[in-house]
C-alpha atoms as one frame of an Amber mdcrd trajectory, in Angstrom:
protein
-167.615 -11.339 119.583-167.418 -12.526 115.924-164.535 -13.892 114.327-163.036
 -12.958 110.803-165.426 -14.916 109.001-168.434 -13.770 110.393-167.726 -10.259
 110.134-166.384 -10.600 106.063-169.801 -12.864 105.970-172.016  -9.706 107.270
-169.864  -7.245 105.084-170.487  -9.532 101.850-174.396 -10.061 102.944-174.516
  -6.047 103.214-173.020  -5.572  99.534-174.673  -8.521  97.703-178.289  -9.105
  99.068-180.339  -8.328  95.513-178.356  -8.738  92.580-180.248 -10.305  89.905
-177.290 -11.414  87.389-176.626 -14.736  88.959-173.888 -12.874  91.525-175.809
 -12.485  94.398-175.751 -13.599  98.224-176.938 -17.254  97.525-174.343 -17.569
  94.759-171.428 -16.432  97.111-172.989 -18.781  99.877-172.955 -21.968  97.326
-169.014 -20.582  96.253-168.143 -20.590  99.893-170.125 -24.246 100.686-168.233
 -25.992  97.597-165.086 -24.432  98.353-165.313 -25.611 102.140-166.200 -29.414
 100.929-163.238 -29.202  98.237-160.810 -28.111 101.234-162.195 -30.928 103.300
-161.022 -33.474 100.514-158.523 -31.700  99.116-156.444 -29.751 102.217-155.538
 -26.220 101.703-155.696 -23.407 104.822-159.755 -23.226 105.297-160.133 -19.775
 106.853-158.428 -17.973 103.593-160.226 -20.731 101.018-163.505 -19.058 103.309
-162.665 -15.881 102.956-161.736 -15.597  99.259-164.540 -17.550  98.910-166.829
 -15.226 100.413-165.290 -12.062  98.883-164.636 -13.879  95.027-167.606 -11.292
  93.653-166.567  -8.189  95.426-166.164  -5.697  92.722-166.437  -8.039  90.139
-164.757  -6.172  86.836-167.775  -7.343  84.979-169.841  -4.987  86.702-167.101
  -2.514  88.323-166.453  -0.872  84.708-163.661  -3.676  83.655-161.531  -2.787
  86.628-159.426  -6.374  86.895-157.665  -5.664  89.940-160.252  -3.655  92.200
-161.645  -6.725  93.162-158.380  -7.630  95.190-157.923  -4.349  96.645-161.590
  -4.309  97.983-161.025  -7.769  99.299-157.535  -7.083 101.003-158.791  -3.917
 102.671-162.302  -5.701 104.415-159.900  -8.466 105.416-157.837  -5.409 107.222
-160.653  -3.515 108.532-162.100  -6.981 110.119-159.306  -7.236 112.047-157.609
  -9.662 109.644-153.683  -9.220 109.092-151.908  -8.454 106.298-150.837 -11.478
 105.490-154.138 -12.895 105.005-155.362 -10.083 103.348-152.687 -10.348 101.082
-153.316 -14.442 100.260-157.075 -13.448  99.725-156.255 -10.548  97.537-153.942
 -13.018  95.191-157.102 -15.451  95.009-159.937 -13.028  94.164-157.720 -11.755
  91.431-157.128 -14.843  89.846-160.956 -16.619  90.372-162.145 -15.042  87.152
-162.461 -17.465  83.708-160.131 -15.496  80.940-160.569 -17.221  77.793-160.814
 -20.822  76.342-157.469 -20.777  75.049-155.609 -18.032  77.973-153.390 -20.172
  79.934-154.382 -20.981  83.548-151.683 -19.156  86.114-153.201 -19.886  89.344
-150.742 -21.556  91.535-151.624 -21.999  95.175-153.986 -24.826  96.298-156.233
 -22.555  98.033-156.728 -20.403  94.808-157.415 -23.004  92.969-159.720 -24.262
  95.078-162.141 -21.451  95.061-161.807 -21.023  91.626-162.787 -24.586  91.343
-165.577 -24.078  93.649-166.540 -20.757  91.413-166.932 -23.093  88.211-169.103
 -25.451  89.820-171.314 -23.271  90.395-171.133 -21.976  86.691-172.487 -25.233
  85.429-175.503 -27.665  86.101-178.955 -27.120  86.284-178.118 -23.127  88.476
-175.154 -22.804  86.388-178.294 -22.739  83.128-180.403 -20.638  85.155-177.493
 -18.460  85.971-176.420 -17.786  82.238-179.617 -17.117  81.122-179.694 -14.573
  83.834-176.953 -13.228  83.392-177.108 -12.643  79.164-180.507 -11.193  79.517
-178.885  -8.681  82.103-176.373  -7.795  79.384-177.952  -7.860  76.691-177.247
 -10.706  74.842-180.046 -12.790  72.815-180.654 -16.674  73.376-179.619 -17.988
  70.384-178.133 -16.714  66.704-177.920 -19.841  64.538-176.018 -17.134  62.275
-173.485 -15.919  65.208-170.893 -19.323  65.389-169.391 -19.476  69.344-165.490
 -18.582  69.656-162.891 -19.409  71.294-161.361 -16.804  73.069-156.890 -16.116
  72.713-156.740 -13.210  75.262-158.681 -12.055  78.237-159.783  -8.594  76.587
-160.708 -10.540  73.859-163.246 -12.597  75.649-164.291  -9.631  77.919-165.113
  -7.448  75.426-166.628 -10.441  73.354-170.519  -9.869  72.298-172.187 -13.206
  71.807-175.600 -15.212  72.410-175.957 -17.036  75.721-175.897 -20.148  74.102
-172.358 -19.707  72.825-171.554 -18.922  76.203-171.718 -22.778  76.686-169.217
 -23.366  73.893-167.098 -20.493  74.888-166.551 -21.798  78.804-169.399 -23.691
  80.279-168.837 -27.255  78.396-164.736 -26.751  78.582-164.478 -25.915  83.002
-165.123 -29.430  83.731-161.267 -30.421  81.734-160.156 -26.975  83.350-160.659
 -28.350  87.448-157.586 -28.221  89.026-159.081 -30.750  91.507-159.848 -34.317
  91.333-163.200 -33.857  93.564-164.562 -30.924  91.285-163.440 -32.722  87.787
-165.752 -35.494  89.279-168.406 -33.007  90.418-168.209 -31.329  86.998-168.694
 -34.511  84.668-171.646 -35.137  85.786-173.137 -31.203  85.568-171.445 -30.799
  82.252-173.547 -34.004  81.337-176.809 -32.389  82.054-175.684 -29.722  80.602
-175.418 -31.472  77.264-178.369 -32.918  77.359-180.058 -29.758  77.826-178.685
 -28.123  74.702-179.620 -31.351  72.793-183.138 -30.386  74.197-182.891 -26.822
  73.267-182.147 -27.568  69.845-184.504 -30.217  69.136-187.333 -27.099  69.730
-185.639 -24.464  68.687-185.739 -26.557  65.040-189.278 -27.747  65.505-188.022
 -31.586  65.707-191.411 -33.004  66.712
């Protein structure tokens, strides 16, 4: 018989298998990896760090019509109908509401080590060389061009603001990619993070160098 894990795992599989934003299966299983090596340095009760791992995505309110709080409810109810109680339902459905990045200047409320955890683990895999390929991915699937010398990056006071925000998906580096690695609530993801948001860097020095012809 599976346990609660494997049964969230198939349920998440089922519901994320071909998403082509940069939230799909493979994402989820890199979430859930980081966030089990974080909790193996860092403490924290693994099977709900798992869990909210694996279920982080579910009705994301980026592509659930801006719904902030269905994600949670989704979350708590497959942790219910896999046989899991109500009490870790409930600890789950407190983390996947509070993974999501909210602004460059909206204060940080998540309390419990095992949210911060997976948000930590969530970050990491926002930056590096996937966390690139994932923003490109994901502005293209939005709408939003590479690059607008004329369109300056901002940073963000409220969480509508930034939501609703429409920018270039190399702002998007200003606007949260370059700033998660001082935002790690962990001492093994800030170290992680320095040296992603380093190649990060030196990719946009890159970029620019061609996209102003510097031979």
């Amino acid at each position: 018989m599976k346990n609660l894990v494997e049964r969230i795992t198939d349920f998440v599989k089922s519901q994320n298998s071909d998403i082509a934003t940069g939230h799909d299966w493979y994402h989820i299983d890199r979430v859930r990896k980081n966030a089990l090596y974080l909790q193996s340095q860092e403490g924290g009760d693994k099977e709900v760090i798992e869990l909210a791992a694996l279920l982080h995505d579910i009705s994301d309110y980026k592509f659930n019509g801006g719904n902030e709080q269905l994600g949670g409810d989704v979350s708590y109810n497959a942790v219910i109908s896999a046989g899991g109680s109500s009490e870790t339902a409930e600890k789950v459905r407190i983390i996947v509401n509070s993974v999501s990045y909210k602004g460059a200047n909206v204060e940080d409320t998540t309390t419990s080590l095992e949210a911060k955890i997976v948000q930590d683990a969530d970050r990491l895999d926002a930056i590096g060389a996937i966390g690139i390929a994932r923003t490109f991915a994901y502005g293209g699937h939005v709408g939003n061009p590479i690059y607008d010398p004329e369109l300056p990056h901002k940073l963000h006071n409220t969480f509508d603001e930034y939501k609703n925000a429409k920018s270039t998906t190399i702002n998007h580096f200003y606007e949260k990619l370059l700033l998660l690695s001082d935002k790690m609530h962990t001492d093994t993801a800030r170290l992680i993070a320095e040296n992603r948001t380093e190649y990060m860097k030196n990719f946009l020095t890159q970029f620019y160098r061609e996209w102003n012809n510097d031979f």
